[in-house]
PyMOL Python script that loads the backbone (N, CA, C, O; Angstrom):
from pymol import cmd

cmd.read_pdbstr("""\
ATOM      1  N   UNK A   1     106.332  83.302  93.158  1.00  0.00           N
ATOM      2  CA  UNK A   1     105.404  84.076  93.956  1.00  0.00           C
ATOM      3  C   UNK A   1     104.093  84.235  93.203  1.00  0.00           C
ATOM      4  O   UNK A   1     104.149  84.333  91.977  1.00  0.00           O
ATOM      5  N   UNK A   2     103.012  84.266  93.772  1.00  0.00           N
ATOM      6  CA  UNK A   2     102.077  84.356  93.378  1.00  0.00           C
ATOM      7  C   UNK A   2     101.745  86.235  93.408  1.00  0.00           C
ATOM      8  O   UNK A   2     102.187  87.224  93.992  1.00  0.00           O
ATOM      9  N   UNK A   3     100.508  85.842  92.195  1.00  0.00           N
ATOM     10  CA  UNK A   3     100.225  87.098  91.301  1.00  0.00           C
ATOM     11  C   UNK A   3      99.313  87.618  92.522  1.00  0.00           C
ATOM     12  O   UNK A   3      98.133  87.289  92.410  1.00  0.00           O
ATOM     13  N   UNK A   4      99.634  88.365  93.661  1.00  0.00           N
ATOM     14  CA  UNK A   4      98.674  89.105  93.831  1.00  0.00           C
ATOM     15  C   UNK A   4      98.224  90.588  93.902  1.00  0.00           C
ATOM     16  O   UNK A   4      98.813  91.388  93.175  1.00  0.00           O
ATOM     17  N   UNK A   5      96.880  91.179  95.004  1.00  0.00           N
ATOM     18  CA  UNK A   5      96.876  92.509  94.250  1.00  0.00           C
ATOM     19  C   UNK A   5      97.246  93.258  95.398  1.00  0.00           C
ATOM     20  O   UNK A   5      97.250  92.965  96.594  1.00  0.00           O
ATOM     21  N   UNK A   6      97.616  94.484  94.662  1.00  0.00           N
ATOM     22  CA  UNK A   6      98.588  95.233  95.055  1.00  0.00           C
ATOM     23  C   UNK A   6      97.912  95.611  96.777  1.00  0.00           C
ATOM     24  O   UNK A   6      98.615  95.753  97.778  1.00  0.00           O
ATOM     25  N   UNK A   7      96.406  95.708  96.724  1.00  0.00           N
ATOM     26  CA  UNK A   7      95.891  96.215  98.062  1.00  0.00           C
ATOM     27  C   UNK A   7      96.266  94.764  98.727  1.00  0.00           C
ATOM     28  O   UNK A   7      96.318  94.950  99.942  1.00  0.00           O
ATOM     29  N   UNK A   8      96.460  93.820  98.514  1.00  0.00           N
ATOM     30  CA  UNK A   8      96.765  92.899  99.839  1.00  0.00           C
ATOM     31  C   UNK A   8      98.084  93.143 100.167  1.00  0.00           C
ATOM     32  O   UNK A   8      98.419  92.787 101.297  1.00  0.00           O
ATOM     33  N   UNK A   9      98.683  93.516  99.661  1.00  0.00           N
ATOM     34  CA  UNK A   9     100.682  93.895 100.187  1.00  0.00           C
ATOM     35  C   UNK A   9     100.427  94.595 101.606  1.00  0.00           C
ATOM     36  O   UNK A   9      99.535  95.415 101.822  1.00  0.00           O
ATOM     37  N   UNK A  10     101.350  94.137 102.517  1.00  0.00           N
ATOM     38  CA  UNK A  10     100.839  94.630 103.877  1.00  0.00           C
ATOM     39  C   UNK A  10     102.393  95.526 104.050  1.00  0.00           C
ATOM     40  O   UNK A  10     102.562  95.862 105.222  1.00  0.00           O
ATOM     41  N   UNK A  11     103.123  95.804 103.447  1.00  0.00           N
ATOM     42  CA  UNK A  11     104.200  96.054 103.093  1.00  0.00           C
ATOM     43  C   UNK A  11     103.835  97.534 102.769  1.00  0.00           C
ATOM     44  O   UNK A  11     104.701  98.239 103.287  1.00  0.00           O
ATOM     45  N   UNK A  12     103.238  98.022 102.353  1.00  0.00           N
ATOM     46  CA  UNK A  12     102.890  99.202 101.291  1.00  0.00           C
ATOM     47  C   UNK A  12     101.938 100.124 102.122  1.00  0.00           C
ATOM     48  O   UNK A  12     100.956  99.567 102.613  1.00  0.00           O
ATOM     49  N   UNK A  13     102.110 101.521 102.350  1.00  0.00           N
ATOM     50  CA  UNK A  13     101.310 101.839 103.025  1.00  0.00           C
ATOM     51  C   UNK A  13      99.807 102.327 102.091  1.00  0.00           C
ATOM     52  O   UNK A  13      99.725 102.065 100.891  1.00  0.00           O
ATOM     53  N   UNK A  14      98.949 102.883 102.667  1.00  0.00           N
ATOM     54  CA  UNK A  14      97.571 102.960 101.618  1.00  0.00           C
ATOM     55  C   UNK A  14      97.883 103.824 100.971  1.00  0.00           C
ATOM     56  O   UNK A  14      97.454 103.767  99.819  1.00  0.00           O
ATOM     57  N   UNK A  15      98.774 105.065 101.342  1.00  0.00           N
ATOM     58  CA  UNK A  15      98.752 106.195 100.323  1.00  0.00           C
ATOM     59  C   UNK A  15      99.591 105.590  98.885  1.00  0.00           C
ATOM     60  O   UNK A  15      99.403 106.056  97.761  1.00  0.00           O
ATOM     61  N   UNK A  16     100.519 104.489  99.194  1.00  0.00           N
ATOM     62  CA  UNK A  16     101.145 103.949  98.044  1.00  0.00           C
ATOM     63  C   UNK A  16     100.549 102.878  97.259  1.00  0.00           C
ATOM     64  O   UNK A  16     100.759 102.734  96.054  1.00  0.00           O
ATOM     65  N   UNK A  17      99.764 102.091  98.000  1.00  0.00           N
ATOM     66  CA  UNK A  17      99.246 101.114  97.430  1.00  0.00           C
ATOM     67  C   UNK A  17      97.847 102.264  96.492  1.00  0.00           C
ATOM     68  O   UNK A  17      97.330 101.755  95.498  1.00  0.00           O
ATOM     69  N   UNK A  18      97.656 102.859  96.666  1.00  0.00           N
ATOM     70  CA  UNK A  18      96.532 103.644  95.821  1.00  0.00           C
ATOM     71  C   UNK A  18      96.795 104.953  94.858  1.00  0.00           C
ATOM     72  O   UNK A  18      95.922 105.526  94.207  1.00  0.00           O
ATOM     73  N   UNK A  19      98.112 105.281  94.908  1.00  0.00           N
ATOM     74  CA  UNK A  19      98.657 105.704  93.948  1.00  0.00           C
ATOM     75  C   UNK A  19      98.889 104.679  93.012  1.00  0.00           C
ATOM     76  O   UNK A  19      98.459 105.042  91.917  1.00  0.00           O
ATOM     77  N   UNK A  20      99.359 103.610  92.977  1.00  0.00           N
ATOM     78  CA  UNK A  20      99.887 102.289  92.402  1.00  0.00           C
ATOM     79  C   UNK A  20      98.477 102.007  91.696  1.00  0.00           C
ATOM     80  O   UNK A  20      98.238 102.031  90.488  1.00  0.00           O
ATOM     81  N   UNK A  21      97.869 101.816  92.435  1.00  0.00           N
ATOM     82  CA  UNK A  21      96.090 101.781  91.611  1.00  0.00           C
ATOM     83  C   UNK A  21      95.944 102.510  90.696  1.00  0.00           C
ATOM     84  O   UNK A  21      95.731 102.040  89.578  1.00  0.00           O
ATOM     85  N   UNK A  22      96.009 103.684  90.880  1.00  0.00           N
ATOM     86  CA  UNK A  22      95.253 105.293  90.461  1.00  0.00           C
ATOM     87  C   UNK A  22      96.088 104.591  89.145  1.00  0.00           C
ATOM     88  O   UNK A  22      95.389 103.791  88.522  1.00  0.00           O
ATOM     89  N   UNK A  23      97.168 104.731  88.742  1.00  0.00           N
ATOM     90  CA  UNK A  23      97.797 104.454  87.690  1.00  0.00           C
ATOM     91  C   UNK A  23      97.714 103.338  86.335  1.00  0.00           C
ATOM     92  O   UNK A  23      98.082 103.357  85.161  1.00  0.00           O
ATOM     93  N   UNK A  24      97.013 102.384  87.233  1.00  0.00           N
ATOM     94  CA  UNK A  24      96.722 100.801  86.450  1.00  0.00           C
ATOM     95  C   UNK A  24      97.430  99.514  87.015  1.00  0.00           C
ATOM     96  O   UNK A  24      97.166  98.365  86.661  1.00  0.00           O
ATOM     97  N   UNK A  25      98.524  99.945  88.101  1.00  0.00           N
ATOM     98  CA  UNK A  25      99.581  98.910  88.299  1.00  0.00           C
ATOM     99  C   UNK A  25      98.588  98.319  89.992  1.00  0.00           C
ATOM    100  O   UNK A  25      98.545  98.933  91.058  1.00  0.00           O
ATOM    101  N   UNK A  26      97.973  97.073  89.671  1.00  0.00           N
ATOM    102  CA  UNK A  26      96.752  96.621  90.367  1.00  0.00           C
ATOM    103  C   UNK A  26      97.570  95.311  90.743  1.00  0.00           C
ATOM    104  O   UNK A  26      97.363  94.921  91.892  1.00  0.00           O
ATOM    105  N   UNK A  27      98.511  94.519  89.944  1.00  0.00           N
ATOM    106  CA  UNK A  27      98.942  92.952  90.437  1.00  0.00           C
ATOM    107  C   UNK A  27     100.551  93.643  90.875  1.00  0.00           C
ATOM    108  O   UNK A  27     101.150  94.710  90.738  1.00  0.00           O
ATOM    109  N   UNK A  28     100.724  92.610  91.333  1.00  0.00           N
ATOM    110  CA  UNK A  28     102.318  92.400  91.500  1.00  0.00           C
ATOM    111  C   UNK A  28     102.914  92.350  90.507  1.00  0.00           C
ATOM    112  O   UNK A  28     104.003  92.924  90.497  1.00  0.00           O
ATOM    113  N   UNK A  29     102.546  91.790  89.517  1.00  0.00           N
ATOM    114  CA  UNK A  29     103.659  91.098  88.313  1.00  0.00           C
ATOM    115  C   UNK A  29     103.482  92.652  87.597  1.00  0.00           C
ATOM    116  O   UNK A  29     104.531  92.800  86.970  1.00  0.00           O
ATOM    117  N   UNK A  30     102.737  93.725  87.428  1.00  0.00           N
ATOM    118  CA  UNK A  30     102.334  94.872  86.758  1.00  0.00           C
ATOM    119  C   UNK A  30     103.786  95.826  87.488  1.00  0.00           C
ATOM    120  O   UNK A  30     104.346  96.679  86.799  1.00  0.00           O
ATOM    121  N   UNK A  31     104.240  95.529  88.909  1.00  0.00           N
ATOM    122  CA  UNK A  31     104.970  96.518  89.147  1.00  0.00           C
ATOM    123  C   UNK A  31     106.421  96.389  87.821  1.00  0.00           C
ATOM    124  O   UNK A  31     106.971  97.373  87.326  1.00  0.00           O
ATOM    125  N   UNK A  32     106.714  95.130  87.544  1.00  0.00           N
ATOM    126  CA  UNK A  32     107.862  94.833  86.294  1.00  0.00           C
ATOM    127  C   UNK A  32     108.074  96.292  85.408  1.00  0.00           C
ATOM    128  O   UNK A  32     109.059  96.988  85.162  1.00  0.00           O
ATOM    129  N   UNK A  33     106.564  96.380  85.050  1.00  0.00           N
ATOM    130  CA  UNK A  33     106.408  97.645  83.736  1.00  0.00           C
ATOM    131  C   UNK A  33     106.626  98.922  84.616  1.00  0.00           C
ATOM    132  O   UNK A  33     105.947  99.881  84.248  1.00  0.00           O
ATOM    133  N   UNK A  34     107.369  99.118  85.618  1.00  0.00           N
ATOM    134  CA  UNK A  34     107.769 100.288  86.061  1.00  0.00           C
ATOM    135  C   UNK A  34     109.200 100.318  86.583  1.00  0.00           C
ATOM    136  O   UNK A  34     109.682  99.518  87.386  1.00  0.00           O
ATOM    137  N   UNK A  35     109.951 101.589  85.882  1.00  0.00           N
ATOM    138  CA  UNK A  35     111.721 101.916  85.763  1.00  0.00           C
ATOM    139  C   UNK A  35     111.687 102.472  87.712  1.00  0.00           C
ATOM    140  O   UNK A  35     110.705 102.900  88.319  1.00  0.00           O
ATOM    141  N   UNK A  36     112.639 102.326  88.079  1.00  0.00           N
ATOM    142  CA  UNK A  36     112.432 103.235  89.275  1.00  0.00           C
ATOM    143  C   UNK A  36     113.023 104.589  88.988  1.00  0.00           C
ATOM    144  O   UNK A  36     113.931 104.846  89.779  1.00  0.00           O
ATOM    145  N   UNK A  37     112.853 105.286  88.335  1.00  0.00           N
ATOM    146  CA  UNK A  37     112.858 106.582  87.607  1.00  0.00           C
ATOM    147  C   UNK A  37     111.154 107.194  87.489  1.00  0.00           C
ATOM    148  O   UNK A  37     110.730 108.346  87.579  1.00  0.00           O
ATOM    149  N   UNK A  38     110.577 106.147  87.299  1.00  0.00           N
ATOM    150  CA  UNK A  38     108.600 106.354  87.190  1.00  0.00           C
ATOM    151  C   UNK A  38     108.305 106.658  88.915  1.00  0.00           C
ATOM    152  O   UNK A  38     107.716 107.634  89.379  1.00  0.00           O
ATOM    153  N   UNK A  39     108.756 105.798  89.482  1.00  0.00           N
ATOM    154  CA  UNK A  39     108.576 106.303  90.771  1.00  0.00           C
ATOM    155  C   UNK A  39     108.565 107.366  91.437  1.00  0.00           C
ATOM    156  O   UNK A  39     107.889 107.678  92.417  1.00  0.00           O
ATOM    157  N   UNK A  40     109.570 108.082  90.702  1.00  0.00           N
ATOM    158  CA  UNK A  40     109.651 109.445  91.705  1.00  0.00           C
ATOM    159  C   UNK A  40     108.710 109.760  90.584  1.00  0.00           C
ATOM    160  O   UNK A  40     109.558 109.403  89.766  1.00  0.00           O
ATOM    161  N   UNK A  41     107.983 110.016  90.035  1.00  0.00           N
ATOM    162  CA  UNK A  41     106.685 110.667  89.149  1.00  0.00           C
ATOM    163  C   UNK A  41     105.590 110.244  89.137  1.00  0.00           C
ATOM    164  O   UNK A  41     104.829 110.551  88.219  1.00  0.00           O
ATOM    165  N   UNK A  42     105.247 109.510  90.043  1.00  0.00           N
ATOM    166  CA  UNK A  42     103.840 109.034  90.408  1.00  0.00           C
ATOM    167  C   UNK A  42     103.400 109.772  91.387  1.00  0.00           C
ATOM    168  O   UNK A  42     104.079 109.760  92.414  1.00  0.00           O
ATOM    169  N   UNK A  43     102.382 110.462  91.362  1.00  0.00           N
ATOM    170  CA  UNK A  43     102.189 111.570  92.432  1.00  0.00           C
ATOM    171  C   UNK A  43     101.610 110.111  93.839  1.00  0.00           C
ATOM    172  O   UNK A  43     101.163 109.005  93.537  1.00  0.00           O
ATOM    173  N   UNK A  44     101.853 110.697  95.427  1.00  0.00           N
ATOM    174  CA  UNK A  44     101.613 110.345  96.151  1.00  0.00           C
ATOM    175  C   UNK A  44     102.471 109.312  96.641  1.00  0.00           C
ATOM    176  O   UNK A  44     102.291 108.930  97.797  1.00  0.00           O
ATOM    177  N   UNK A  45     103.233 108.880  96.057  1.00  0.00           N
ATOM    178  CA  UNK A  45     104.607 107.865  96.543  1.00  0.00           C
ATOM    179  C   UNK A  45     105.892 108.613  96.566  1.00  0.00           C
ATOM    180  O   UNK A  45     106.512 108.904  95.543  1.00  0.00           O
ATOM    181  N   UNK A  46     106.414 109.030  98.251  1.00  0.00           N
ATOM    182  CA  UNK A  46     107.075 109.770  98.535  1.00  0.00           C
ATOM    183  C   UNK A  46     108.209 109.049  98.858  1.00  0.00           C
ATOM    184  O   UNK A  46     108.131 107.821  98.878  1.00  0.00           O
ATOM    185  N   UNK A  47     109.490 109.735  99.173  1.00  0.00           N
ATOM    186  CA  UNK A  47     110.725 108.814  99.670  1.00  0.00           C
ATOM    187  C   UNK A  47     110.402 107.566  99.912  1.00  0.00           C
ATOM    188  O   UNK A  47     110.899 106.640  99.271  1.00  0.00           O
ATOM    189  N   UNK A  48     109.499 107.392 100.901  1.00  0.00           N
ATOM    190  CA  UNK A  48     109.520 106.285 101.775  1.00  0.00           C
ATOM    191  C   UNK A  48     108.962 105.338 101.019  1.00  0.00           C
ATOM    192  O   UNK A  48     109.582 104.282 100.895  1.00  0.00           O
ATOM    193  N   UNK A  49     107.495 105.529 100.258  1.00  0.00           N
ATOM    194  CA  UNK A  49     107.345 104.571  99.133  1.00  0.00           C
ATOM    195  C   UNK A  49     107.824 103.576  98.367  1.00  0.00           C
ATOM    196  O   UNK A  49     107.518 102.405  98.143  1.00  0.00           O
ATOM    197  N   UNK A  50     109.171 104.815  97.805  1.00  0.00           N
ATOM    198  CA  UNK A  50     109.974 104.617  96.644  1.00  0.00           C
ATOM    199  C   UNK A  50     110.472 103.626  97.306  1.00  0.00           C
ATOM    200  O   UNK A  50     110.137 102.505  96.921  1.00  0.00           O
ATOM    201  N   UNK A  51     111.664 103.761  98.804  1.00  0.00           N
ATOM    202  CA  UNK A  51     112.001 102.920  98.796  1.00  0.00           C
ATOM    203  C   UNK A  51     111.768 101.396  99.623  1.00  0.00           C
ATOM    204  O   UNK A  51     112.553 100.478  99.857  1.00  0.00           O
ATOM    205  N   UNK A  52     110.244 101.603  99.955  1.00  0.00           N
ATOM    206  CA  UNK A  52     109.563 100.344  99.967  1.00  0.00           C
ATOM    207  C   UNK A  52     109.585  99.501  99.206  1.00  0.00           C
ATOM    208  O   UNK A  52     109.971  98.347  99.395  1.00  0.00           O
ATOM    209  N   UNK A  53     108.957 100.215  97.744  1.00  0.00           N
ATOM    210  CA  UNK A  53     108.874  99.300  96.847  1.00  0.00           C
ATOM    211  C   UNK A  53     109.703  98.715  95.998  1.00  0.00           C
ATOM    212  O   UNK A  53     109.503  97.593  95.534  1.00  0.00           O
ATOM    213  N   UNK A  54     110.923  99.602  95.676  1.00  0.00           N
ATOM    214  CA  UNK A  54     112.220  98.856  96.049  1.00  0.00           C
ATOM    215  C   UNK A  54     112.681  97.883  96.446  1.00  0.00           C
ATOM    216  O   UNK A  54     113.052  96.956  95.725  1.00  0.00           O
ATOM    217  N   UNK A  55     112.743  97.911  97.653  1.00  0.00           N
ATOM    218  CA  UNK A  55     113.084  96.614  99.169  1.00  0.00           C
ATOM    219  C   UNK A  55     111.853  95.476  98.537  1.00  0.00           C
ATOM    220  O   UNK A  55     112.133  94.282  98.422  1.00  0.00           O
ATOM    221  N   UNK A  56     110.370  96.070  98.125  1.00  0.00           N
ATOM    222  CA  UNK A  56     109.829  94.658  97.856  1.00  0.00           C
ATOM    223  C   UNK A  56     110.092  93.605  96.822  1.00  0.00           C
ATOM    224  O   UNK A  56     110.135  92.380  96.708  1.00  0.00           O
ATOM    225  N   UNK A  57     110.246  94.700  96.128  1.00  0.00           N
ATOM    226  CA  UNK A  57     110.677  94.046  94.543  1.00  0.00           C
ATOM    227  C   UNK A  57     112.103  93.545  94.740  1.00  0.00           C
ATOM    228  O   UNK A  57     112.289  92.542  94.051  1.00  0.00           O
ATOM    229  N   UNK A  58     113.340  93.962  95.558  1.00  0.00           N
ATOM    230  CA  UNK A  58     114.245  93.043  95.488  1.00  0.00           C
ATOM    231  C   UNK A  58     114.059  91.879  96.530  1.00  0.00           C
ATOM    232  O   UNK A  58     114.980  91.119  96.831  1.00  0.00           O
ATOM    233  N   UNK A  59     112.835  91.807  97.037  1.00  0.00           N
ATOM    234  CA  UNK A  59     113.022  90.931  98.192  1.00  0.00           C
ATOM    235  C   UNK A  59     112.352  89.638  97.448  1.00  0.00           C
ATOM    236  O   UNK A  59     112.449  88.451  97.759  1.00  0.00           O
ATOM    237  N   UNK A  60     111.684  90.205  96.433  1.00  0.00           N
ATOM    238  CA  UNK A  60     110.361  89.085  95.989  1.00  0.00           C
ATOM    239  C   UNK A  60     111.253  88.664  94.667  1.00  0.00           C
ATOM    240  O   UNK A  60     110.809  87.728  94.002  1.00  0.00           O
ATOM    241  N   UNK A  61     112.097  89.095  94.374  1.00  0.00           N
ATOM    242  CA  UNK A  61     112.878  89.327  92.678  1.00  0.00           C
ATOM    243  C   UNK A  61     112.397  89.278  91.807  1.00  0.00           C
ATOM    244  O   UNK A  61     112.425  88.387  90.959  1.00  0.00           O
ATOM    245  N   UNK A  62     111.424  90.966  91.841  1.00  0.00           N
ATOM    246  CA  UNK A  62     110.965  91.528  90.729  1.00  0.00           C
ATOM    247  C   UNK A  62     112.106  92.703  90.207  1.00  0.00           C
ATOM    248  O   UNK A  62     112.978  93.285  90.851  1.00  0.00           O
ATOM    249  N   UNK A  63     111.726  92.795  88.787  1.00  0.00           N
ATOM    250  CA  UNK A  63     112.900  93.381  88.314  1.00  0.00           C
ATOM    251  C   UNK A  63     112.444  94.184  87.625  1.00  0.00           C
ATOM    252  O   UNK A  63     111.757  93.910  86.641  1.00  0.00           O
ATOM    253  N   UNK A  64     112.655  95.035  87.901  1.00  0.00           N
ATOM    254  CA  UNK A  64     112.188  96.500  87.249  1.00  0.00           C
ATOM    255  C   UNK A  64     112.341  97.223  86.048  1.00  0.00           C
ATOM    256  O   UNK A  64     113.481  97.616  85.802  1.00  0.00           O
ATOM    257  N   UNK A  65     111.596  97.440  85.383  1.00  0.00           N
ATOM    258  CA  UNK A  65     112.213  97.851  83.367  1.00  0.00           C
ATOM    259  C   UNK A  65     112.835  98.702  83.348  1.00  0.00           C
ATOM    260  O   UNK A  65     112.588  99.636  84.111  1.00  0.00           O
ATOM    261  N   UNK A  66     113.727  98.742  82.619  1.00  0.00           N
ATOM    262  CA  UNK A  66     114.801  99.916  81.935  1.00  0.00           C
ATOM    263  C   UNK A  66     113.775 101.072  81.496  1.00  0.00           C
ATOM    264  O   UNK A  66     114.128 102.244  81.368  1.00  0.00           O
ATOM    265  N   UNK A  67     112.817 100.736  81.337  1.00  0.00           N
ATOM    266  CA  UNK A  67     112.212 101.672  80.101  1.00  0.00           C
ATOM    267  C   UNK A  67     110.798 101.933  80.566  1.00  0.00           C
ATOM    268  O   UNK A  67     109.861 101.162  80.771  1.00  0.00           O
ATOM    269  N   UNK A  68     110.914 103.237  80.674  1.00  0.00           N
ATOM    270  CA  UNK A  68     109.869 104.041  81.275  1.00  0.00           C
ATOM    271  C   UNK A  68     108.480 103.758  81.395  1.00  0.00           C
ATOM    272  O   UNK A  68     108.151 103.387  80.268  1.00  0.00           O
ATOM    273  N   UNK A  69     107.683 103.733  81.990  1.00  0.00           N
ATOM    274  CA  UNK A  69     106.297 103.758  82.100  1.00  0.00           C
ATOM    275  C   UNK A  69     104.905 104.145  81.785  1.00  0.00           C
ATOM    276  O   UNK A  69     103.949 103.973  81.028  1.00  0.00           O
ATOM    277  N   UNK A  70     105.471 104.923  83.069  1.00  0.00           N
ATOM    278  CA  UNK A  70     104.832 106.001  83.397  1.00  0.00           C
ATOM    279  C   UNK A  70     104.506 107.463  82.529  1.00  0.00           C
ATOM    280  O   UNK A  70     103.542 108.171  82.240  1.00  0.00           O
ATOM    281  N   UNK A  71     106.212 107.395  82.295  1.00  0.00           N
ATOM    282  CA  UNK A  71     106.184 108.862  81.613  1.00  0.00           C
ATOM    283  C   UNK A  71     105.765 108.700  79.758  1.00  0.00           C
ATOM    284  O   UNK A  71     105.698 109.617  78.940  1.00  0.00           O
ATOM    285  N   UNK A  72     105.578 107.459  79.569  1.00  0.00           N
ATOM    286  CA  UNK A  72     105.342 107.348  78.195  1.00  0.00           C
ATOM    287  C   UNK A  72     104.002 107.652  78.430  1.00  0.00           C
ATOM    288  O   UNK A  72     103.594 108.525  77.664  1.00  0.00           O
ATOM    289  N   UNK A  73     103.033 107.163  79.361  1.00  0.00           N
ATOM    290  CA  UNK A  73     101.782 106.844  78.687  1.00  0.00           C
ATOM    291  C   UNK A  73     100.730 108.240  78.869  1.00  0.00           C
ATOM    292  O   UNK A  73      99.599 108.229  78.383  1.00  0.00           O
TER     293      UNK A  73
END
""", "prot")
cmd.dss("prot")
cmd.show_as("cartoon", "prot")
cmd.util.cbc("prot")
cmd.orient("prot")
């Protein structure tokens, strides 16, 4: 799959795709560096988000880090 950015995902609604911004996570391949544990701690990505991005990442087979993100930085 190609590297793209997170605002072209038509998948994602804007309030998620710009939390995802706000943070630094701008490509696709950037969602990797996030546990789905970071998720629920990103302000503005609610249930439904979470498990969007979820469903995308197993649909695209991105694989999500063991090891925290978010909450480190």
């Amino acid at each position: 799959m190609e590297d793209y950015l997170i605002e072209d995902i038509k998948e994602f609604q804007v309030r998620t795709k710009n939390s995802l911004i706000m943070i630094g996570i701008t490509h696709i391949s950037n969602l990797a560096c996030l546990s789905p544990r970071d998720l629920r701690f990103i302000y503005g990505i609610g249930k439904k988000g979470r498990k969007t991005i979820l469903e995308f990442c197993l649909k695209n087979g991105i694989q999500l880090s063991e090891k925290d993100y978010y909450l480190d930085v």
